[in-house]
NUVO-139017 format. One line per 4 residues: number of its first residue (from 1); for each residue x negated, y negated, z negated of N, C-alpha, C, O. Coordinates in steps of 0.05 Angstrom, whole numbers. Atoms other than C-alpha are relative to their C-alpha. Layout:
BEGIN
NUM	X Y Z X Y Z X Y Z X Y Z | ...
END
This chain:
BEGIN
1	0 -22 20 897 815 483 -23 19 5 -36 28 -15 | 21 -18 -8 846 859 523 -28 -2 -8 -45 16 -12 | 18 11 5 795 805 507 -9 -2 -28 -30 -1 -40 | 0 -3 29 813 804 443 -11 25 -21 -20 23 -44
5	-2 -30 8 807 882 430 -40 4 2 -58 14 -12 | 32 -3 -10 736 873 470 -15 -5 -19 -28 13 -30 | 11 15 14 709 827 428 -1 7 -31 -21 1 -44 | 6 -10 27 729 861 355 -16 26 7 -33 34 -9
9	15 -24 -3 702 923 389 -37 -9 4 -54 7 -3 | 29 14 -11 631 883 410 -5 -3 -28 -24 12 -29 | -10 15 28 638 857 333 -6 16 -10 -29 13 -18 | -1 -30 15 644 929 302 -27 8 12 -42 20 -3
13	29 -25 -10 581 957 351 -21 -15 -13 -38 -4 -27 | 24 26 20 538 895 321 -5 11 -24 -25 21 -34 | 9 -11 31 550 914 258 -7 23 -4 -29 24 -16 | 15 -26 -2 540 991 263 -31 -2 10 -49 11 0
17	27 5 -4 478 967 298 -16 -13 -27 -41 -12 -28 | 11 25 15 459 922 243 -5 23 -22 -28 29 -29 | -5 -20 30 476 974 183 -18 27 9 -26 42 -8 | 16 -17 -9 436 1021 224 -34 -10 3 -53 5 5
21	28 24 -3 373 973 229 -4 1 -28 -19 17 -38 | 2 -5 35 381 960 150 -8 23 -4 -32 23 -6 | 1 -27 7 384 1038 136 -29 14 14 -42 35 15 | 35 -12 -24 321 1047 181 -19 -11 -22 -31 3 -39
25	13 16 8 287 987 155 -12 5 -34 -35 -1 -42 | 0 -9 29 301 1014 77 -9 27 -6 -19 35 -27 | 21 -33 6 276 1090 92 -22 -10 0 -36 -1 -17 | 21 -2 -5 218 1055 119 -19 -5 -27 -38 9 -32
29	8 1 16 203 1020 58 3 22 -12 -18 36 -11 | 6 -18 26 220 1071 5 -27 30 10 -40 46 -4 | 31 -25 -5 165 1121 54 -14 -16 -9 -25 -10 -30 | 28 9 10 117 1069 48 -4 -1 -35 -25 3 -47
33	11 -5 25 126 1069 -23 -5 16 -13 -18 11 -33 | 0 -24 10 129 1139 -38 -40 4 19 -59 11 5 | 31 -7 -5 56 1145 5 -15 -19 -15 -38 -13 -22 | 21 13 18 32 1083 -36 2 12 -34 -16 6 -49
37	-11 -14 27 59 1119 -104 -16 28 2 -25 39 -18 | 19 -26 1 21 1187 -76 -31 -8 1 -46 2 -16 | 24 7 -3 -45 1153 -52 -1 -18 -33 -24 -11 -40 | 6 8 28 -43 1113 -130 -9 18 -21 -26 13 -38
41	4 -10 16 -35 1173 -164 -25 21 5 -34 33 -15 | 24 -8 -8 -96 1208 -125 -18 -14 -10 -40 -7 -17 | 28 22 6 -135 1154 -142 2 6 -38 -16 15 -52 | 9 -5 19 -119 1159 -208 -7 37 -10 -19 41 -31
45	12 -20 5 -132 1232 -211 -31 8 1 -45 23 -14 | 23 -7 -5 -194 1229 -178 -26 -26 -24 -50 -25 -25 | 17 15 11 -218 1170 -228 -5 16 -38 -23 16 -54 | -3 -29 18 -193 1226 -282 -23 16 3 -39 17 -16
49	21 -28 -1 -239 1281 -259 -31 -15 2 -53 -4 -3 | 28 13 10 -296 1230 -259 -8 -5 -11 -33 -4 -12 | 5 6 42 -292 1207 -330 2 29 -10 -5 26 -33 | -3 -43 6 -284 1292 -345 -29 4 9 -43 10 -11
53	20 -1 -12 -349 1295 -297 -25 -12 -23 -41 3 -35 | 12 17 15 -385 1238 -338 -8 11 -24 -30 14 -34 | 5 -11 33 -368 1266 -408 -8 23 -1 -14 30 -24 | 12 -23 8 -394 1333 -397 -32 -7 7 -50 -3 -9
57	25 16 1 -455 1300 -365 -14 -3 -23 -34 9 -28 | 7 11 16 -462 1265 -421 -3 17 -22 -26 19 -31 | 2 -26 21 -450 1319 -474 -26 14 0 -46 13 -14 | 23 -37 -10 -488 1387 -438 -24 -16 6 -45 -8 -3
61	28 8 -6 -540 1331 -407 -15 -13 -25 -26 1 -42 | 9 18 11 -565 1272 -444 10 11 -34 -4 9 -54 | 3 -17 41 -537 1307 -517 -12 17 -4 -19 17 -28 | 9 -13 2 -570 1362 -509 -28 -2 -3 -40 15 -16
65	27 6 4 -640 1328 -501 -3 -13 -15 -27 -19 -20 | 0 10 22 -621 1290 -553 -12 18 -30 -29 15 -48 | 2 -14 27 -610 1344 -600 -31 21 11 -42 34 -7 | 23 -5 6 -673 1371 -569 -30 -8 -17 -46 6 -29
69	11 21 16 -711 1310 -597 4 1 -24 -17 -1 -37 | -7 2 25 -682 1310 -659 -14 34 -9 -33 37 -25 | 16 -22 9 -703 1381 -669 -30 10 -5 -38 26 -22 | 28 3 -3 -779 1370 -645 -10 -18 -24 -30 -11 -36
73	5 20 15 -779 1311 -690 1 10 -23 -18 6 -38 | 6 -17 30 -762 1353 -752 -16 19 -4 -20 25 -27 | 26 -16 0 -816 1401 -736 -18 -24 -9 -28 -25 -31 | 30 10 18 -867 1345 -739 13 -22 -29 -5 -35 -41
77	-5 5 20 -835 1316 -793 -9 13 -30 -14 -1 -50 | 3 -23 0 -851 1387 -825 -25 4 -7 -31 21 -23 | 26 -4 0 -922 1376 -818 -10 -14 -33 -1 -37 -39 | 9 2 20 -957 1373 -887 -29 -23 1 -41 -33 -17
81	27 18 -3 -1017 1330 -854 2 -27 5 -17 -42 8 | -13 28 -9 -978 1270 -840 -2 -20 -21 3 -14 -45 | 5 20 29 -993 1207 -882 22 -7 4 39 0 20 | -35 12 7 -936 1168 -910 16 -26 23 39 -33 29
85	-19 25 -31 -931 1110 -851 4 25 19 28 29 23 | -10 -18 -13 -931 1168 -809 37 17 3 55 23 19 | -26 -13 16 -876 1200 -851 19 -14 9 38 -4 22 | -26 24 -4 -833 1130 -846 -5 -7 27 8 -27 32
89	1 7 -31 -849 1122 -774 20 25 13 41 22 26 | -26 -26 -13 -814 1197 -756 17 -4 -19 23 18 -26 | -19 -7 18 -766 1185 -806 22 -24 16 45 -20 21 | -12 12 -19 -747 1121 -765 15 12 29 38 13 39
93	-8 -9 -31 -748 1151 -699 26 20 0 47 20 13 | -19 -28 0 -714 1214 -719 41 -14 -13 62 -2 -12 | -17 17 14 -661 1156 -756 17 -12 37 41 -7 41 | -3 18 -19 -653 1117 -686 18 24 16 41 21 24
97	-4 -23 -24 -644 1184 -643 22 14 -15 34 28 2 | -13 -6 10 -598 1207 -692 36 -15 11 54 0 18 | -8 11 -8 -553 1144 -676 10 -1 26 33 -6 34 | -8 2 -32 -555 1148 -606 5 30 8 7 33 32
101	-21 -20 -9 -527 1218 -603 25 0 -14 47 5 -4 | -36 14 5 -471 1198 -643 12 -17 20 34 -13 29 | -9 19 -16 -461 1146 -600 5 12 27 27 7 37 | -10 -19 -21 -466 1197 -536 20 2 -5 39 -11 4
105	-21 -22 3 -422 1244 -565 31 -25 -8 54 -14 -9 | -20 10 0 -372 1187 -576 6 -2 26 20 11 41 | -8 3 -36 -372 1161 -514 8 14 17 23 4 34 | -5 -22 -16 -365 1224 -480 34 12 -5 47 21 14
109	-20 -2 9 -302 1238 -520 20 -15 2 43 -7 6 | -16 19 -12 -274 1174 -508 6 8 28 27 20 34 | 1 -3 -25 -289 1179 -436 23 34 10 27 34 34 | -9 -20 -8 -250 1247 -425 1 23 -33 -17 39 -35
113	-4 -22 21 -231 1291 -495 -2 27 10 15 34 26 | -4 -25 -13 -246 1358 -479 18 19 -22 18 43 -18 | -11 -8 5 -201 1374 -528 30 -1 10 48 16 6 | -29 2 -23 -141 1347 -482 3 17 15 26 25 16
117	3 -11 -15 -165 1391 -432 3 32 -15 18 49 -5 | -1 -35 13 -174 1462 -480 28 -7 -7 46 2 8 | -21 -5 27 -118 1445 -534 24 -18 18 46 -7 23 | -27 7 -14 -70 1402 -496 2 -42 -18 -15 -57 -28
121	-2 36 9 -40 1324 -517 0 -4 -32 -13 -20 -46 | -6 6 34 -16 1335 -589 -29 -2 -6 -40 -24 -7 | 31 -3 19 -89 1361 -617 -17 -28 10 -30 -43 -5 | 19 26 -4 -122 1306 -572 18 -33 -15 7 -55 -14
125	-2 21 10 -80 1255 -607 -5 2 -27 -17 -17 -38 | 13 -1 24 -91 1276 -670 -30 -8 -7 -34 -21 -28 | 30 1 -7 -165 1272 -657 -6 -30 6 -25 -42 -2 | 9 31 5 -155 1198 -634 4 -6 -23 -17 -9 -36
129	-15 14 18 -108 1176 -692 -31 9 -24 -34 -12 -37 | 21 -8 17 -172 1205 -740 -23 -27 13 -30 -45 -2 | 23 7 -5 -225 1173 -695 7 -40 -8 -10 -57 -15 | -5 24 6 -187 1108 -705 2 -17 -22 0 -42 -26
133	1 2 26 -180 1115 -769 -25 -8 -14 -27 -29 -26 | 25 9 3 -251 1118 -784 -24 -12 0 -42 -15 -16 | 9 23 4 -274 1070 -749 2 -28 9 -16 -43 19 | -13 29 -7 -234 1008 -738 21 2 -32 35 -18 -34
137	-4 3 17 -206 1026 -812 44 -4 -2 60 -14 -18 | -27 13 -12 -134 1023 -778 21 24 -23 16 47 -29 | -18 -28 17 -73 1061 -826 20 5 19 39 -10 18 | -11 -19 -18 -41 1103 -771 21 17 -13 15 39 -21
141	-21 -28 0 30 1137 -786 8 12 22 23 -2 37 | -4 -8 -19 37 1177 -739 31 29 2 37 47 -15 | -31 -15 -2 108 1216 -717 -5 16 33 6 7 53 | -2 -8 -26 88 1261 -659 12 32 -3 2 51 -16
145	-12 -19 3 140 1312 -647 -8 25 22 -12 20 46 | 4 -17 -26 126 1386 -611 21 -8 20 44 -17 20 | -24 18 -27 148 1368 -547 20 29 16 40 31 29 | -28 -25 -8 175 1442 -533 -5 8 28 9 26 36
149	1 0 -30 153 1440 -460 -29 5 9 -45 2 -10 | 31 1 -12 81 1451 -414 6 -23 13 26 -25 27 | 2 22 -12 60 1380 -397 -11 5 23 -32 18 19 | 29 -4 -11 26 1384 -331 -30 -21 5 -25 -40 -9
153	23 11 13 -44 1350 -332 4 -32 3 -6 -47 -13 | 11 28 2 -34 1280 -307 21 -4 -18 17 -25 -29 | -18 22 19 32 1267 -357 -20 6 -33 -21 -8 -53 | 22 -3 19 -20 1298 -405 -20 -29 -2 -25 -42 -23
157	14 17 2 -63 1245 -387 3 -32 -4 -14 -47 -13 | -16 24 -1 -20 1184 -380 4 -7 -18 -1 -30 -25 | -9 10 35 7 1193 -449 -17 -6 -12 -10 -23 -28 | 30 -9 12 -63 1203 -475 -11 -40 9 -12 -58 -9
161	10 24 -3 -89 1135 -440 7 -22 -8 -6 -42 -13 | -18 20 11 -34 1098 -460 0 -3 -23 3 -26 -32 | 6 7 31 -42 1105 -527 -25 -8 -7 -27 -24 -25 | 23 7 7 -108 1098 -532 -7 -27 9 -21 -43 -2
165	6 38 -3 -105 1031 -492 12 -9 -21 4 -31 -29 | -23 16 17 -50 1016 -543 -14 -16 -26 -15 -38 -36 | 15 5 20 -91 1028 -596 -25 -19 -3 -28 -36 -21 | 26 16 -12 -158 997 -569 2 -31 -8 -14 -45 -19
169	-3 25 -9 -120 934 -558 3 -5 -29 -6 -26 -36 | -16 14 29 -89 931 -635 -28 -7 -7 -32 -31 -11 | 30 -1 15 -171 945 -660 -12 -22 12 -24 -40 0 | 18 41 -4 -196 885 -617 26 -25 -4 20 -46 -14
173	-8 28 -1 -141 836 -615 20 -5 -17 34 -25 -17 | -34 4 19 -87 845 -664 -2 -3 -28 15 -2 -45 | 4 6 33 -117 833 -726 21 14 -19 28 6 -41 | -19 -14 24 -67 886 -755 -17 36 -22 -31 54 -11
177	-1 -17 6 -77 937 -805 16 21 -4 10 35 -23 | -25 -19 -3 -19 983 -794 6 3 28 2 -14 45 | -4 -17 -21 3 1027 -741 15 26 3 8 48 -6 | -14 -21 6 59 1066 -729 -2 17 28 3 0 45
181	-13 -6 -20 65 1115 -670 13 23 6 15 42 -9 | -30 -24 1 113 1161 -651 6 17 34 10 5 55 | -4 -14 -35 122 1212 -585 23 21 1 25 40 -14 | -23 -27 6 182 1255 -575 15 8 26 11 -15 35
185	-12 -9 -18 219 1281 -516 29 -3 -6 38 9 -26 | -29 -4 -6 290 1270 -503 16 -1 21 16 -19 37 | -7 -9 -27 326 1295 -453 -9 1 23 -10 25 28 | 26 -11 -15 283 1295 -395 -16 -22 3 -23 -31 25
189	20 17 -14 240 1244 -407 -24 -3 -29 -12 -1 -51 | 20 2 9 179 1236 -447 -3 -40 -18 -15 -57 -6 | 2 22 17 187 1170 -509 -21 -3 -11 -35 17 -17 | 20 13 8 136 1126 -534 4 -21 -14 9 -41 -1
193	4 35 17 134 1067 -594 -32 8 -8 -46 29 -12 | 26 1 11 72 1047 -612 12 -36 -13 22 -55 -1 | -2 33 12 80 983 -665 -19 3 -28 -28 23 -40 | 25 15 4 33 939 -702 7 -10 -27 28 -2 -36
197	-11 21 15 36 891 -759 -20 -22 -5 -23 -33 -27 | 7 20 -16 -7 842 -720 3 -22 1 25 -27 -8 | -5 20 -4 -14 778 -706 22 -5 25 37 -24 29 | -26 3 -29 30 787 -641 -8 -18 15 -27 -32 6
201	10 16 -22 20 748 -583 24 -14 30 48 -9 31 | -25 13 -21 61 712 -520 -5 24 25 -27 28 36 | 8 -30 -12 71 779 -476 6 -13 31 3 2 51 | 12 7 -30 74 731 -410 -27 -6 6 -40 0 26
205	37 12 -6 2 700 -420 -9 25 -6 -21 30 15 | 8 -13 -3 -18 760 -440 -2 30 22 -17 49 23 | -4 -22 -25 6 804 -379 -4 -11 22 -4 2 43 | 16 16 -20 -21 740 -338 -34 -5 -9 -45 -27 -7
209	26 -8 10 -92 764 -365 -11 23 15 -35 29 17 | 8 -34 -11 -91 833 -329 -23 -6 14 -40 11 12 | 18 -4 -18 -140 806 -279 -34 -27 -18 -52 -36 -5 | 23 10 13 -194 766 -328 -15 17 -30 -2 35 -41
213	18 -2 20 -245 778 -383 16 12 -26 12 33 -39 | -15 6 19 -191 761 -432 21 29 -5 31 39 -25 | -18 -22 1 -153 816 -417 13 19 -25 -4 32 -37 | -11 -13 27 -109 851 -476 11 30 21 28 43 10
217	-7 -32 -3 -97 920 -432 30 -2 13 34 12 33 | -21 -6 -1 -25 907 -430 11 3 37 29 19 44 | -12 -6 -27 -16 901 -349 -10 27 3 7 43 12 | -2 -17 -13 -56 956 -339 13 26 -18 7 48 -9
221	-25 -18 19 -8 999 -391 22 -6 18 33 16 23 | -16 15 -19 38 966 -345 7 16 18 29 27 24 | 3 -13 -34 14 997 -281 3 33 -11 21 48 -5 | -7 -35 7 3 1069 -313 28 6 2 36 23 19
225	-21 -3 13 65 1067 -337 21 4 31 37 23 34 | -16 2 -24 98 1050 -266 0 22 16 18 34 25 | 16 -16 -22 52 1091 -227 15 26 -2 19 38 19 | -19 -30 -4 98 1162 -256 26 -8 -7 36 6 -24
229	-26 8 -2 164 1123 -250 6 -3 -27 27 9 -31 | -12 8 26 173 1103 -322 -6 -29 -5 -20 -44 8 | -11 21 16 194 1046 -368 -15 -13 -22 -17 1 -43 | 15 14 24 155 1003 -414 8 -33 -11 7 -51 6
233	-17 27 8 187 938 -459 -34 -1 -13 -50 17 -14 | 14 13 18 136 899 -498 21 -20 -12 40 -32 -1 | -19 24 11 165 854 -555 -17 -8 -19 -25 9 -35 | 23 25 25 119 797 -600 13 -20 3 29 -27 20
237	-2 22 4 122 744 -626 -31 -11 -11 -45 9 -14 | 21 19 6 62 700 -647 -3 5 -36 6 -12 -51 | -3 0 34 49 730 -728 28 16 1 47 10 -14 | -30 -13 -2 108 774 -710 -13 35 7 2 54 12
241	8 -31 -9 63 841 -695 12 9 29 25 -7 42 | -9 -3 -37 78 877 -621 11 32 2 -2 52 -6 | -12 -31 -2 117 941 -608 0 5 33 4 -9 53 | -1 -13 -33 114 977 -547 20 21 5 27 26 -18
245	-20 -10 -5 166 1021 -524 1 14 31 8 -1 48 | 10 -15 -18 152 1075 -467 20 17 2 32 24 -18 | -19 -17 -9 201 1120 -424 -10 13 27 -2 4 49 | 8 -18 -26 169 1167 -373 11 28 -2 7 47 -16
249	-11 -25 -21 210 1215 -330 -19 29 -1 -41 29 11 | 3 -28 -4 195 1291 -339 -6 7 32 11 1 49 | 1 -13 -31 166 1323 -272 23 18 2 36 24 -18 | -23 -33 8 219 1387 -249 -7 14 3 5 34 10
253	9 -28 4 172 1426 -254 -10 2 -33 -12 24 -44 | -9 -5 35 168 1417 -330 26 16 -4 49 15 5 | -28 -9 12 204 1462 -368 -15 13 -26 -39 13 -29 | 7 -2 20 209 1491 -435 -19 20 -7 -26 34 12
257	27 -18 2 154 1533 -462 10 24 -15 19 19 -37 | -9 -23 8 174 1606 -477 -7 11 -26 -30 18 -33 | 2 -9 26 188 1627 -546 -26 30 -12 -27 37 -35
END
């Protein structure tokens, strides 16, 4: 009987050992994941403030000597002594240099909106859903509700990227002309549809793309999406258009924005 008693007692310390080993073993992971989930989102911050870096660059530097050029150029344009190839020679240049500060000033805007940064997410989506409009020809309904709250900058930015990959991807690969998207807050978490009326596509081969040429965006919408603990469905079919479907978690330090 003594042996008996020994032996459930030896039995019982195993297992408390064991359930104590597990419980070790499972903090350890969920630290390592919480330092790989802090070191991710550094990285993406700091790849943030370098596209911000870039686009003012690009703006204050290289636009500015743009629109210096363009201004020199209509001085001698200006000049009454200029023959007519002359004329159509600055009329070219000043045509070309024209182009390629549009093209800055896009780029720069893409690269980092500085209206995200003054005005906040709404105005910078508005500002895509226009730019998209104009020129990929896309018909954009858009349903973005005040969200009632101060975002702080990276769910500002998350939402912001995500849509704009969303969009990106419909303008190269989805052969759709329609586009609905929609943003709204409910209860503490931050909603997202974005849908198409696309050709649609097979959403395993295309999320087994993330790492080639081919790539349609969607893994790394994927990873964003993960990276601040939220939820993302994709659903296509092949000629079936593609909806997306987004659920990211409120920080607690969000809260509502005072009347």
């Amino acid at each position: 009987m003594m042996s008996h008693d020994a032996d459930r007692a030896d039995l019982l310390a195993q297992l408390r050992q064991l359930q104590a080993d597990q419980a070790r073993i499972r903090n350890t992971l969920l630290e390592r994941d919480r330092r790989f989930q802090h070191l991710a989102r550094s990285v993406f911050r700091v790849t943030e403030s370098e596209r911000r870096r870039l686009a003012r660059d690009l703006h204050d530097g290289v636009g500015q000597k743009l629109s210096a050029a363009m201004h020199r150029l209509s001085q001698l344009q200006a000049n009454p002594a200029l023959t007519v190839r002359e004329h159509a020679d600055l009329d070219a240049l000043a045509a070309l240099v024209a182009d390629c500060l549009h093209d800055i000033r896009n780029l720069s805007r893409l690269m980092r909106p500085q209206i995200l940064d003054d005005l906040g997410l709404v105005p910078a989506l508005q500002w895509l859903f226009r730019s998209f409009r104009e020129h990929h020809g896309l018909d954009i309904t858009d349903d973005i509700q005040e969200l009632g709250l101060a975002l702080d900058d990276d769910l500002n930015t998350v939402v912001f990227r995500l849509i704009q990959e969303a969009l990106s991807n419909v303008a190269k690969h989805a052969g759709a002309s329609q586009v609905v998207v929609r943003l709204a807050r409910k209860t503490s978490a931050i909603h997202v549809l974005i849908a198409d009326n696309g050709r649609g596509c097979d959403i395993e081969q295309a999320l087994g793309q993330g790492s080639t040429s081919q790539s349609t965006g969607l893994s790394g919408m994927q990873e964003r999406v993960h990276l601040f603990g939220g939820t993302i469905q994709f659903h296509s079919a092949p000629m079936d258009g593609m909806q997306i479907r987004v659920s990211i978690p409120l920080p607690d330090a969000a809260s509502p924005v005072a009347p």
